[in-house]
N, CA, C and O atoms as CSV, one atom per row, in Angstrom:
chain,resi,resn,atom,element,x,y,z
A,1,UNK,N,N,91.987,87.995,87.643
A,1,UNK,CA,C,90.613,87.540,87.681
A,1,UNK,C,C,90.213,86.949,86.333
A,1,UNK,O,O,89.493,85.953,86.404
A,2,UNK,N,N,90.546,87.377,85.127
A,2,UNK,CA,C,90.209,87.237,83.355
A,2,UNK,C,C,90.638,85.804,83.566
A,2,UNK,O,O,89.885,84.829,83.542
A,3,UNK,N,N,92.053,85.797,83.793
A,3,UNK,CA,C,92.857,84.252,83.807
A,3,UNK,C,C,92.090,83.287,84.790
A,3,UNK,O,O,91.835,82.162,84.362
A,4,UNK,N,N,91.688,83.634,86.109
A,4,UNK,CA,C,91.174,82.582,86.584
A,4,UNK,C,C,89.588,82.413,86.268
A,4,UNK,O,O,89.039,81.514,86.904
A,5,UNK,N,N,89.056,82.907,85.674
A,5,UNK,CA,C,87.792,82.239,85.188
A,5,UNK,C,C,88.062,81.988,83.788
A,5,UNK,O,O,87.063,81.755,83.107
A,6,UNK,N,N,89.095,81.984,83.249
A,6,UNK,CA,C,89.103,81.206,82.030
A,6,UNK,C,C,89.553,79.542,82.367
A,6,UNK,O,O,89.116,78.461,81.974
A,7,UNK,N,N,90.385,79.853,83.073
A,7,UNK,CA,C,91.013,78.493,83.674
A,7,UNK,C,C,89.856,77.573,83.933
A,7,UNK,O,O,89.868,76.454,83.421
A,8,UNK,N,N,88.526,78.089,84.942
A,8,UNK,CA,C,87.366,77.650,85.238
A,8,UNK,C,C,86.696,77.276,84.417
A,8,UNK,O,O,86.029,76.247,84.527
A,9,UNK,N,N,86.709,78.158,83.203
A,9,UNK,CA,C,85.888,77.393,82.553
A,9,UNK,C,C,86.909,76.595,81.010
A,9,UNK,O,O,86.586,76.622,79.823
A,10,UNK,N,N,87.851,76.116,81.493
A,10,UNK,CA,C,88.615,75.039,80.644
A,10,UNK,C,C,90.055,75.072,80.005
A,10,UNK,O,O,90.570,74.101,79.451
A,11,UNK,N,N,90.894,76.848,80.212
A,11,UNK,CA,C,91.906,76.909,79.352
A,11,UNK,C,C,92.725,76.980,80.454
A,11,UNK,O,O,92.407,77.283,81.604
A,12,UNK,N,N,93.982,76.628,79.947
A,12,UNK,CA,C,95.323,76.530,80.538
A,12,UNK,C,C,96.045,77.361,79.603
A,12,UNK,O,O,95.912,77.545,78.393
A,13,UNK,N,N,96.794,77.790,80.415
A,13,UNK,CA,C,97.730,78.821,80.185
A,13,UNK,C,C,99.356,78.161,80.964
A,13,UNK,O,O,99.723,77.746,82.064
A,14,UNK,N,N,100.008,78.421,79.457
A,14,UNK,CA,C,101.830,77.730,79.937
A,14,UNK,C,C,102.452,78.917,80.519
A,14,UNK,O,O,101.902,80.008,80.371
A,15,UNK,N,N,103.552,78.807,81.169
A,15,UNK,CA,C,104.638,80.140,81.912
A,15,UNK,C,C,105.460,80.097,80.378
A,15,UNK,O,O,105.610,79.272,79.477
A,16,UNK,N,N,105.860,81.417,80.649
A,16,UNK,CA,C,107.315,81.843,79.822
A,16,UNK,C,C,108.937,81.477,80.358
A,16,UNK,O,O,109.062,81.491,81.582
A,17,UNK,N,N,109.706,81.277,79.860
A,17,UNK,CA,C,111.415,81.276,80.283
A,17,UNK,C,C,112.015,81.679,79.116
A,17,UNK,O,O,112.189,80.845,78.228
A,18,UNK,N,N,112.392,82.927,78.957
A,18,UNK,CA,C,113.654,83.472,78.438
A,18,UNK,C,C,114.445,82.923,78.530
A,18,UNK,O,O,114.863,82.489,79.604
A,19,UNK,N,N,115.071,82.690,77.164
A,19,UNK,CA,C,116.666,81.738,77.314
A,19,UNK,C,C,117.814,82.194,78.312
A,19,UNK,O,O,118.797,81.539,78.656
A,20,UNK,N,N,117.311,83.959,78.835
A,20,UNK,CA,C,118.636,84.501,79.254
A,20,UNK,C,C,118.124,84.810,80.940
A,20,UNK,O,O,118.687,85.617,81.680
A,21,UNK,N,N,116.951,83.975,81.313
A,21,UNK,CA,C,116.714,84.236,82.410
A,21,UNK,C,C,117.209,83.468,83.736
A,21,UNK,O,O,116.817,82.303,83.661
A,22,UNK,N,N,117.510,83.564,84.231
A,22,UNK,CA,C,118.791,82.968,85.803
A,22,UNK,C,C,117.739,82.972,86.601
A,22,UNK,O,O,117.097,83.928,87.037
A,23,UNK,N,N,117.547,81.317,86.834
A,23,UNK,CA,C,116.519,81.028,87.837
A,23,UNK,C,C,117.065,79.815,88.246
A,23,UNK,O,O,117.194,78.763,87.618
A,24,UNK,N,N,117.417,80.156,89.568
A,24,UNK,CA,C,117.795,78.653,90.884
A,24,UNK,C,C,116.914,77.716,90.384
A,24,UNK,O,O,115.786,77.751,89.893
A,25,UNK,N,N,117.759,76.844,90.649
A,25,UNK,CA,C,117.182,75.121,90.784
A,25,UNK,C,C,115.933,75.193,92.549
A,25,UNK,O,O,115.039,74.367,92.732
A,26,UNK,N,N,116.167,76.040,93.277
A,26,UNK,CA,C,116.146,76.110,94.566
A,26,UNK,C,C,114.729,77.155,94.507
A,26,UNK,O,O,114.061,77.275,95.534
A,27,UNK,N,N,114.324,77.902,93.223
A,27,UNK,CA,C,113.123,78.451,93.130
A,27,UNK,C,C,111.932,77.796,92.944
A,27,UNK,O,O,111.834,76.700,92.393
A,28,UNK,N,N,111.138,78.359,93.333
A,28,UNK,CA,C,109.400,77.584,92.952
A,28,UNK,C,C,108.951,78.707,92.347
A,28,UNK,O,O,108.903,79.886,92.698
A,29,UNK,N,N,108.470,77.826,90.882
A,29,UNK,CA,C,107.872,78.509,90.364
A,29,UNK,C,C,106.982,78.062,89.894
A,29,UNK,O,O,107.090,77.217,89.006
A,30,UNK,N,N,105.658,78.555,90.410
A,30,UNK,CA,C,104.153,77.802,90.173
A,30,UNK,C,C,104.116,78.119,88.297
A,30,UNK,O,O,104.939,78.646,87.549
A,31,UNK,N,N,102.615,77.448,88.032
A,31,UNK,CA,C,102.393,77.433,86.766
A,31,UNK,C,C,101.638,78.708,85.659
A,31,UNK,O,O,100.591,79.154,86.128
A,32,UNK,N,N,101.943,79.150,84.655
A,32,UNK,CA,C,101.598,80.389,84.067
A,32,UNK,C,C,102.835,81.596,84.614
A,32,UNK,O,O,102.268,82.688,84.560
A,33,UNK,N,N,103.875,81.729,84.969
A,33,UNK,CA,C,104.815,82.351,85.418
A,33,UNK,C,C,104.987,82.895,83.877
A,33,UNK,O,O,104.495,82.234,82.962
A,34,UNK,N,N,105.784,84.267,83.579
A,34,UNK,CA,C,106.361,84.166,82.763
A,34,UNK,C,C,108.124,85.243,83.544
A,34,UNK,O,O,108.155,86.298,84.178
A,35,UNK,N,N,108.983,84.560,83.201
A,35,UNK,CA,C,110.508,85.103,83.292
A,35,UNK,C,C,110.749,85.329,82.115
A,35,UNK,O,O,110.911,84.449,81.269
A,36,UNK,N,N,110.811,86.725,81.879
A,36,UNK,CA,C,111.519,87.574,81.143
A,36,UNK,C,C,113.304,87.512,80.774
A,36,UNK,O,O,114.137,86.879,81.422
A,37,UNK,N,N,113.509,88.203,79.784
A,37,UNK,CA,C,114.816,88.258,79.386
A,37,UNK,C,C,115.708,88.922,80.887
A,37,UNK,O,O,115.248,89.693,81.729
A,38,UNK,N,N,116.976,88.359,80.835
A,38,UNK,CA,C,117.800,89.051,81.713
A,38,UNK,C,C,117.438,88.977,83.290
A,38,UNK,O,O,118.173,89.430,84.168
A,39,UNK,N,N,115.676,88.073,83.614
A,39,UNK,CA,C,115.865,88.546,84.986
A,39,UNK,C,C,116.081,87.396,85.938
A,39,UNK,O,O,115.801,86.250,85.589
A,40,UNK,N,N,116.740,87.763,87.541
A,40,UNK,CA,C,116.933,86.265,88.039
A,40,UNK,C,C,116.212,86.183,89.018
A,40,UNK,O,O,115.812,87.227,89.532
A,41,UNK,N,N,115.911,85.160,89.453
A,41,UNK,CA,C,115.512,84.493,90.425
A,41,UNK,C,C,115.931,83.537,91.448
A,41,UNK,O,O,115.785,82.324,91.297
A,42,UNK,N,N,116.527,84.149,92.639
A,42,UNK,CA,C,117.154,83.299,93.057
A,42,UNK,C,C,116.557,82.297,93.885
A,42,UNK,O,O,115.370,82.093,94.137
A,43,UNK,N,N,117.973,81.494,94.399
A,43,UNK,CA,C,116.984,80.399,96.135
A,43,UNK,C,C,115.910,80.444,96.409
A,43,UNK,O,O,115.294,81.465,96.105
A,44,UNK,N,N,115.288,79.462,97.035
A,44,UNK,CA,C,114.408,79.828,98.033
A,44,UNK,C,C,113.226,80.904,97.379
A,44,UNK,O,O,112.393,81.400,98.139
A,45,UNK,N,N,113.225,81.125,96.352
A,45,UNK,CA,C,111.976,82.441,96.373
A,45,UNK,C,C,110.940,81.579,95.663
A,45,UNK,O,O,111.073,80.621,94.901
A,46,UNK,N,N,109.834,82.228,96.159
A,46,UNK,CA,C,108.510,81.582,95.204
A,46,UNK,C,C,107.732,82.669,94.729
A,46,UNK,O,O,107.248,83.562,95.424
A,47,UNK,N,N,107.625,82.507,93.231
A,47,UNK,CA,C,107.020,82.922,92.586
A,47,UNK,C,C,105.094,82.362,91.885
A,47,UNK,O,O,104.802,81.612,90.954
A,48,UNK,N,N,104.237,83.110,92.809
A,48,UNK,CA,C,103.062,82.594,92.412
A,48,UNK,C,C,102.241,82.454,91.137
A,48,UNK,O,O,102.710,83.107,90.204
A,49,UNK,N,N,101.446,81.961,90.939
A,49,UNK,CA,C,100.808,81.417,89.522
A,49,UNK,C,C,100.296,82.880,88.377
A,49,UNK,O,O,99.663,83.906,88.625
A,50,UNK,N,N,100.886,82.382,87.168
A,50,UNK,CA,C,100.805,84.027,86.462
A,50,UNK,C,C,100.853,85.460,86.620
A,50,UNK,O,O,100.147,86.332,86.113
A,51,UNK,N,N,102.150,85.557,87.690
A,51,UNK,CA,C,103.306,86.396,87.791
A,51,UNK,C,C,103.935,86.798,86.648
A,51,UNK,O,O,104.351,85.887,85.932
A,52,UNK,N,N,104.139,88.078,86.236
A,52,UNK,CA,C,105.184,88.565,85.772
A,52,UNK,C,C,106.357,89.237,86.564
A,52,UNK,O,O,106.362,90.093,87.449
A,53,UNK,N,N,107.740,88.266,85.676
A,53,UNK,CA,C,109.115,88.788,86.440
A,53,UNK,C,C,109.672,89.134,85.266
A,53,UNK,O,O,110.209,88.303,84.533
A,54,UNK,N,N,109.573,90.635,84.940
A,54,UNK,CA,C,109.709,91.234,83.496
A,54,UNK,C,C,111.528,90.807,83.681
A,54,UNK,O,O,112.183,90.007,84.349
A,55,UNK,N,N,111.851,92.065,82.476
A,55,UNK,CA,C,113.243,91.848,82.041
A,55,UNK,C,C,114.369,92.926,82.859
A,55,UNK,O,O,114.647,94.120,82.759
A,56,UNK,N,N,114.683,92.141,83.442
A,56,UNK,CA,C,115.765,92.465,84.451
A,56,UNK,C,C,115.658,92.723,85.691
A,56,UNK,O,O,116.326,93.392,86.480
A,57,UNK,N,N,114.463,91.928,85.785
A,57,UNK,CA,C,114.418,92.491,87.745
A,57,UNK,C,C,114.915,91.376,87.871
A,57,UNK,O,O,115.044,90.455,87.065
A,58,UNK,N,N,115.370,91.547,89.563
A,58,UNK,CA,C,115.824,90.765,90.096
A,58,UNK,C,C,115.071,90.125,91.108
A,58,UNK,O,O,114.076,90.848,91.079
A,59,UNK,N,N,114.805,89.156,92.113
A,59,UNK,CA,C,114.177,88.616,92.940
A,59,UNK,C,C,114.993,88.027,93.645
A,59,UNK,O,O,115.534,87.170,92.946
A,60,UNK,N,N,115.528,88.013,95.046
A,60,UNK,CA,C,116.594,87.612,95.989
A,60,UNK,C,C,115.990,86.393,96.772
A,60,UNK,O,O,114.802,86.092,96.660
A,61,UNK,N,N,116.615,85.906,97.340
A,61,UNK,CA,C,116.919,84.194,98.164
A,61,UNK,C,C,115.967,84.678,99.008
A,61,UNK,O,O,116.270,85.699,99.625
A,62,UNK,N,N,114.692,84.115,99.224
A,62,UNK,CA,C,113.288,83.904,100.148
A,62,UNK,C,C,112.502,84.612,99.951
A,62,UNK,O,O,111.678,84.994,100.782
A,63,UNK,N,N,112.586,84.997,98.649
A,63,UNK,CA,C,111.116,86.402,98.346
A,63,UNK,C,C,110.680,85.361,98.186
A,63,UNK,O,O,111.209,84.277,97.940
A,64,UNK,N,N,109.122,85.835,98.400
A,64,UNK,CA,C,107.507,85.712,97.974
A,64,UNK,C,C,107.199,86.661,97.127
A,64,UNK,O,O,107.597,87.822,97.223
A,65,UNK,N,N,106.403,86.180,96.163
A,65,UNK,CA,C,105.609,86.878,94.791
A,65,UNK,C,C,104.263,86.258,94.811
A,65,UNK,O,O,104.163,85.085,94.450
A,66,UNK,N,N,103.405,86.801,95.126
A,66,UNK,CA,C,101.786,86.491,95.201
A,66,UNK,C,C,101.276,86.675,94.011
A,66,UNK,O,O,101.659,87.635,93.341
A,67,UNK,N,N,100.371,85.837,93.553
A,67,UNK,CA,C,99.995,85.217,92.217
A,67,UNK,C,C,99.129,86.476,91.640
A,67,UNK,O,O,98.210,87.140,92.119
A,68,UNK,N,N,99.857,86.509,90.347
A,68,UNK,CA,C,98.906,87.525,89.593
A,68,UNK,C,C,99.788,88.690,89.442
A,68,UNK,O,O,99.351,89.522,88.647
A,69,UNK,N,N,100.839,88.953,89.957
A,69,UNK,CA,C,101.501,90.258,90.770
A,69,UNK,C,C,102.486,90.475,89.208
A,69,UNK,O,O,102.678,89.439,88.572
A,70,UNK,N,N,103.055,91.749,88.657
A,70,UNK,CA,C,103.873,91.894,88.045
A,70,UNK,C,C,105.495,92.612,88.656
A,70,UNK,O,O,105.270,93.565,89.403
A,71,UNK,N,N,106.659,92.390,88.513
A,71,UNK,CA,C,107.497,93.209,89.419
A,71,UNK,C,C,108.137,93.625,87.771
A,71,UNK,O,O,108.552,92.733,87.031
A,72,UNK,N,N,108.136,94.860,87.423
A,72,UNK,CA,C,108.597,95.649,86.079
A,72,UNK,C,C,109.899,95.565,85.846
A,72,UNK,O,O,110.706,95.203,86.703
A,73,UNK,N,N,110.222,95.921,84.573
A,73,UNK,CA,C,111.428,95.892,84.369
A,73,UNK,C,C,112.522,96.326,85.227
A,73,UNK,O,O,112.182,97.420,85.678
A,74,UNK,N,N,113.945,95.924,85.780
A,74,UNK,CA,C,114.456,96.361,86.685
A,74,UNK,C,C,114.262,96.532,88.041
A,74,UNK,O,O,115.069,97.144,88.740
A,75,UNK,N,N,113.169,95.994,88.492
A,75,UNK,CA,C,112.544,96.254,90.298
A,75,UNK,C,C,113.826,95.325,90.901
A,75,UNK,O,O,114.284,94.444,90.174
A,76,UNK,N,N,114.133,95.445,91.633
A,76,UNK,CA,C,114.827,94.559,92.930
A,76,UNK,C,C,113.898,94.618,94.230
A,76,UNK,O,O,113.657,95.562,94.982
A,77,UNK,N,N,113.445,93.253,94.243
A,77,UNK,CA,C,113.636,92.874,95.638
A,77,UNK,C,C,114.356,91.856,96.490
A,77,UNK,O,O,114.382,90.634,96.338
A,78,UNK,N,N,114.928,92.587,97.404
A,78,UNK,CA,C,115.951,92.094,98.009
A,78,UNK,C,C,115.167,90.895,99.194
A,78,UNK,O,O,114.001,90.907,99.588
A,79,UNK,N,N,116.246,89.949,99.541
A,79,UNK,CA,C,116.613,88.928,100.470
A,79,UNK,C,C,115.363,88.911,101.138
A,79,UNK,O,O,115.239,89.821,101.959
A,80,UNK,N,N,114.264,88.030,101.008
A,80,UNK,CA,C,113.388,87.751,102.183
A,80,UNK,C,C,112.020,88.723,101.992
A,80,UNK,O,O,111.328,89.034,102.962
A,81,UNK,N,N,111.812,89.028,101.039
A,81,UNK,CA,C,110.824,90.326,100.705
A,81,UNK,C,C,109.446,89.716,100.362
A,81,UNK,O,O,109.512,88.978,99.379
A,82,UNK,N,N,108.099,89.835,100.960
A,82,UNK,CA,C,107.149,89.406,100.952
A,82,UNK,C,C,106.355,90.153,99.782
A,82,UNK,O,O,106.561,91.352,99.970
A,83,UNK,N,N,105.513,89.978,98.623
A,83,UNK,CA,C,104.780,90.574,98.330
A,83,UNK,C,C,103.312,90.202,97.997
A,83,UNK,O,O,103.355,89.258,97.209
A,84,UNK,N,N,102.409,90.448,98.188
A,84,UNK,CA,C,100.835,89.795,98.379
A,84,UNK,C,C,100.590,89.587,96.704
A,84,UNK,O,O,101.330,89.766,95.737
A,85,UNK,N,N,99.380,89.185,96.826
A,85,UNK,CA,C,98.779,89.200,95.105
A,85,UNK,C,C,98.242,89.674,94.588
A,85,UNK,O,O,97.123,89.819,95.079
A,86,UNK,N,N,98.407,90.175,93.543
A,86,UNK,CA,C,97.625,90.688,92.637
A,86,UNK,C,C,98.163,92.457,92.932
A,86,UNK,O,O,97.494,93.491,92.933
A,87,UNK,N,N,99.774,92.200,93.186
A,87,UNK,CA,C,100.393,93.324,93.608
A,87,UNK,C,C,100.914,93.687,92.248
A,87,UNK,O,O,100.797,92.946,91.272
A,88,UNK,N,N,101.786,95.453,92.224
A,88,UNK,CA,C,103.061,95.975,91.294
A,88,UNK,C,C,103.645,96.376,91.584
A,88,UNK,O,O,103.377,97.251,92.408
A,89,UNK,N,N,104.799,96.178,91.261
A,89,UNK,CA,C,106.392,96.874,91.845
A,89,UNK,C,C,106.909,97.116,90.350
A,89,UNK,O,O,107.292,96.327,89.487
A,90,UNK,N,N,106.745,98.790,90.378
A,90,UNK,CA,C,107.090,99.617,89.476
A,90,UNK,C,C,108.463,99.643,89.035
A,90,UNK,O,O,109.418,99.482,89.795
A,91,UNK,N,N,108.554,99.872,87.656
A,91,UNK,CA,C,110.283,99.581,86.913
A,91,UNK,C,C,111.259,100.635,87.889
A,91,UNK,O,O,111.181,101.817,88.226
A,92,UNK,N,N,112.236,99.479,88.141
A,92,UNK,CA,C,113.755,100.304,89.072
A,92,UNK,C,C,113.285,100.396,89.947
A,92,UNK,O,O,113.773,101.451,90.351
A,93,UNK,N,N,112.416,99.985,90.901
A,93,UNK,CA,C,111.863,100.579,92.506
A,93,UNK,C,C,112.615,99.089,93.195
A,93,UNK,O,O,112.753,98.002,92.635
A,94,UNK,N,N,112.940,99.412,94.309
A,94,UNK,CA,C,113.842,98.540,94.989
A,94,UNK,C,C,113.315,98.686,96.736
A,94,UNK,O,O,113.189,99.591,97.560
A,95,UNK,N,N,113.108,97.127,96.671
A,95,UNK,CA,C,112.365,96.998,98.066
A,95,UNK,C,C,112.971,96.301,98.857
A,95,UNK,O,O,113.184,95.119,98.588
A,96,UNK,N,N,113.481,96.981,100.266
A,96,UNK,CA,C,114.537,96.394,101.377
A,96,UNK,C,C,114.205,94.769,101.790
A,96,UNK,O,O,113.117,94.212,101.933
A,97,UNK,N,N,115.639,94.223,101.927
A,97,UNK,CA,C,115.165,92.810,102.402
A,97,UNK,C,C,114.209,92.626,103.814
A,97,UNK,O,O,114.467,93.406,104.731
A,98,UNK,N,N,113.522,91.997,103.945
A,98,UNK,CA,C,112.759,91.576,104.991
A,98,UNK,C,C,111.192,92.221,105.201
A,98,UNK,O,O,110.381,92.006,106.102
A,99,UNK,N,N,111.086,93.272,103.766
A,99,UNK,CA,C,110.009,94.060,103.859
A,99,UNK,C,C,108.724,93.042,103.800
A,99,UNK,O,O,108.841,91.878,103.417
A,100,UNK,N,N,107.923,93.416,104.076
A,100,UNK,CA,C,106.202,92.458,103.503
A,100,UNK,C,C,105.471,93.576,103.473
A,100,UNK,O,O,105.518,94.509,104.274
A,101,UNK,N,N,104.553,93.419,102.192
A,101,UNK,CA,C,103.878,94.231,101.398
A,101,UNK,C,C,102.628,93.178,100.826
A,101,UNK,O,O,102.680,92.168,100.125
A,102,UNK,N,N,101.366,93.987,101.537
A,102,UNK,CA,C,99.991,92.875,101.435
A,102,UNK,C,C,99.599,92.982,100.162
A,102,UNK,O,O,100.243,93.662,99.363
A,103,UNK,N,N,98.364,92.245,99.784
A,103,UNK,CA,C,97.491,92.377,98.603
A,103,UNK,C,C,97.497,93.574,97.623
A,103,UNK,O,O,97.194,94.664,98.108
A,104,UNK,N,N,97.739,93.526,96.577
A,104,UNK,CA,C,97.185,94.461,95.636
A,104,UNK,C,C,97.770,95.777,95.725
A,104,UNK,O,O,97.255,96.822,95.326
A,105,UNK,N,N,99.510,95.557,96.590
A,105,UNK,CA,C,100.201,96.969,96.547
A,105,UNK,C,C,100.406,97.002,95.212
A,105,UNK,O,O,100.324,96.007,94.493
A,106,UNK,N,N,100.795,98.624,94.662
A,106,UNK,CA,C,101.534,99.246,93.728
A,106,UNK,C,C,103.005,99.874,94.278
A,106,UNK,O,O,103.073,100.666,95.218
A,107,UNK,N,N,103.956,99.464,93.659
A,107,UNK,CA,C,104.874,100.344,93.937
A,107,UNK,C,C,105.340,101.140,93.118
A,107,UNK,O,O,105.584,100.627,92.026
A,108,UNK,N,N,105.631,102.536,93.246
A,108,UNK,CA,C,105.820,103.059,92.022
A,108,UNK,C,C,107.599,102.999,91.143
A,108,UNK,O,O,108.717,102.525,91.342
A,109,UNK,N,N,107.148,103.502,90.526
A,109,UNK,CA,C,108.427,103.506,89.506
A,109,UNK,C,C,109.425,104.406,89.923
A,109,UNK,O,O,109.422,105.633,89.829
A,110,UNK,N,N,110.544,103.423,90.541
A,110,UNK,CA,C,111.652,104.320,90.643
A,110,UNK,C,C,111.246,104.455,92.511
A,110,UNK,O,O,111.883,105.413,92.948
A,111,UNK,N,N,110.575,103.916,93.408
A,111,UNK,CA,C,110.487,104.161,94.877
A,111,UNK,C,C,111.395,102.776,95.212
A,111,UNK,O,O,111.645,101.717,94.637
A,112,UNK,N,N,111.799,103.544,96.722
A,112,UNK,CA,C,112.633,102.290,97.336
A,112,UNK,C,C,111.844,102.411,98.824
A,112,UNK,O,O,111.794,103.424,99.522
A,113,UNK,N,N,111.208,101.020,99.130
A,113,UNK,CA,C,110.770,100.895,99.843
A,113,UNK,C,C,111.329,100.334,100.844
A,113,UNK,O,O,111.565,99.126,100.842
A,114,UNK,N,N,111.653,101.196,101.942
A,114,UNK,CA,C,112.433,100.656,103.585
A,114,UNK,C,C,111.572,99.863,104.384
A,114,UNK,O,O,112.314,99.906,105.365
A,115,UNK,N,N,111.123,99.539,104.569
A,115,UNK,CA,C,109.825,98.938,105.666
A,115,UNK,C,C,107.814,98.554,105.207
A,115,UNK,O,O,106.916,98.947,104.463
A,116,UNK,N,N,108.096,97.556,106.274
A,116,UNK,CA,C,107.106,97.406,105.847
A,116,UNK,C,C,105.427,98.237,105.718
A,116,UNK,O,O,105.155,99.095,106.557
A,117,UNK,N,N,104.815,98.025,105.057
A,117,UNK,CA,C,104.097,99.068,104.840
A,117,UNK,C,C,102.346,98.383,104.622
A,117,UNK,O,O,101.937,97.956,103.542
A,118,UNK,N,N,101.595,98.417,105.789
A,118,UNK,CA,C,100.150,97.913,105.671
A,118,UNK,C,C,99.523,98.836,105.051
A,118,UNK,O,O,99.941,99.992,104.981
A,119,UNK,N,N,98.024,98.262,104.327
A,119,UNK,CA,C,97.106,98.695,103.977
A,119,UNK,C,C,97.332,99.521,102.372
A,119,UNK,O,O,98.162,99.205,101.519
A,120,UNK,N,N,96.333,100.633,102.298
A,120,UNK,CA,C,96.411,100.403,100.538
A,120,UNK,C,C,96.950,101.867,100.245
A,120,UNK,O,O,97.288,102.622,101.156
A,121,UNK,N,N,97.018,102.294,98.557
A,121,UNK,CA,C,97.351,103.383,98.225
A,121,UNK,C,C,98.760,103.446,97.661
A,121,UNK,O,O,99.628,102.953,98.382
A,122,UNK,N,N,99.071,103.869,96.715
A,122,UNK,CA,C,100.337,103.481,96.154
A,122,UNK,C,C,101.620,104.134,96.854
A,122,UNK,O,O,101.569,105.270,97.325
A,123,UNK,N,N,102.673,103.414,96.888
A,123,UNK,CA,C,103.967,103.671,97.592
A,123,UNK,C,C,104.753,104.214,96.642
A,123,UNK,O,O,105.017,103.634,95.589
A,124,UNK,N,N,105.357,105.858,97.093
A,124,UNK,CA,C,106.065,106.544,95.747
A,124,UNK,C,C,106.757,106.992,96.565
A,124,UNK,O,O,106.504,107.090,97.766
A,125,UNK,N,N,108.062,107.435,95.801
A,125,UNK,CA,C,109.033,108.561,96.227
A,125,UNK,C,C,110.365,107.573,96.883
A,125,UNK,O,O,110.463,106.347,96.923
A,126,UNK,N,N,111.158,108.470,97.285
A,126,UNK,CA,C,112.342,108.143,98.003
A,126,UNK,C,C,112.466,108.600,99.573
A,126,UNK,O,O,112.856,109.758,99.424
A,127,UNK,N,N,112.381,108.413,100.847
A,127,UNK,CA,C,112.106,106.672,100.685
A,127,UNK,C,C,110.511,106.383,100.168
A,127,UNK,O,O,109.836,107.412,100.173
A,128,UNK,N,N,109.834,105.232,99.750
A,128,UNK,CA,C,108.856,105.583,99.446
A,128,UNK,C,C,107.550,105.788,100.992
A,128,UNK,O,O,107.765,105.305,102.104
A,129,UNK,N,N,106.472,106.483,100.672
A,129,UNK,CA,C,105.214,106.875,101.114
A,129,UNK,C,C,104.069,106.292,100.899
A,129,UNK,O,O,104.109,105.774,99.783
A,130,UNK,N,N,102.920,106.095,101.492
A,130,UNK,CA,C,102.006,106.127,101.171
A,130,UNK,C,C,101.003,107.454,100.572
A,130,UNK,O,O,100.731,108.381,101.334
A,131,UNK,N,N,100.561,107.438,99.326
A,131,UNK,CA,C,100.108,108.880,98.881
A,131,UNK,C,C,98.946,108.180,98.173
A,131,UNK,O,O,98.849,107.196,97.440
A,132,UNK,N,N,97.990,109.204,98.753
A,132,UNK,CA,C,96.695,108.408,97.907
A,132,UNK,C,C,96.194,107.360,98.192
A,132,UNK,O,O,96.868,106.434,98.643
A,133,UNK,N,N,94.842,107.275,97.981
A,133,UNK,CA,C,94.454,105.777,97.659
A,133,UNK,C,C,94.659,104.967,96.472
A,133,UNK,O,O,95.253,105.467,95.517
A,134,UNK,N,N,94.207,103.691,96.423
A,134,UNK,CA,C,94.127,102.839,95.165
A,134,UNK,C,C,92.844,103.530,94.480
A,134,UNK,O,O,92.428,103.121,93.396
C-alpha cells in the first residue's frame, strides 16, 4: 500500500537482480521485483510488481506471485503454484505443485503446504493447517 501511493503521487521504484540469481528468459517479471542472491525462477512463472524472491527460494515453471507478496529465504514453490497478493511464504516452507493460495496468505516458516487452502489465518505445521486468524 506505502509503495503504491507513492508511485501515485510520482516515485518509481527499480526491481533488484542479484548477479547470482537464475531467472528464465521464459519468466515475467513485472516492475519493482527484487531477486535475491541464489534464487531461481523458472519458465513460465510470473512474478508480480514489488515482490520479494529473497535468497534462495526457488519458484517452479507456471507459478504465480501476486504483487506485493514476499516468498523468504529458501521457500519452494513447486510447478504451477498460485499465490494471491500481498501474500508470505515463510523461510523453507514448501508448497505442492498445483496448490492456489488467495490474497494476503501467510505461510509459516518451515510448513509444507499439500492443497489448496481458501480463506484467511496463517498456514503452519507439517502438513500445514489453518490456525488462527490473520
Amino acid at each position: 500500500a506505502v509503495q503504491q501511493r507513492l508511485e501515485a503521487a510520482g516515485f518509481r521504484f527499480t526491481g533488484v537482480r542479484h548477479p547470482s540469481a537464475l531467472v528464465s528468459p521464459g519468466a515475467t517479471i513485472e516492475p519493482g521485483v527484487q531477486l535475491l542472491a541464489r534464487c531461481v525462477v523458472q519458465t513460465g512463472a510470473r512474478i508480480g510488481a514489488g515482490t520479494i524472491i529473497n535468497a534462495g527460494a526457488i519458484i517452479e515453471h507456471g507459478c504465480r506471485v501476486g504483487a506485493f507478496s514476499h516468498c523468504a529465504t529458501g521457500a519452494i514453490l513447486c510447478g504451477d503454484v498460485s499465490v494471491g497478493a500481498d501474500s508470505h511464504i515463510g523461510a523453507g516452507a514448501v508448497i505442492r505443485q498445483g496448490v492456489v493460495l488467495e490474497d494476503g496468505v501467510v505461510v509459516g516458516a518451515g510448513a509444507v503446504v499439500l492443497g489448496s487452502e481458501p480463506g484467511d489465518g496463517p498456514l503452519l505445521g507439517v502438513p500445514a493447517r489453518r490456525r488462527g486468524a490473520r
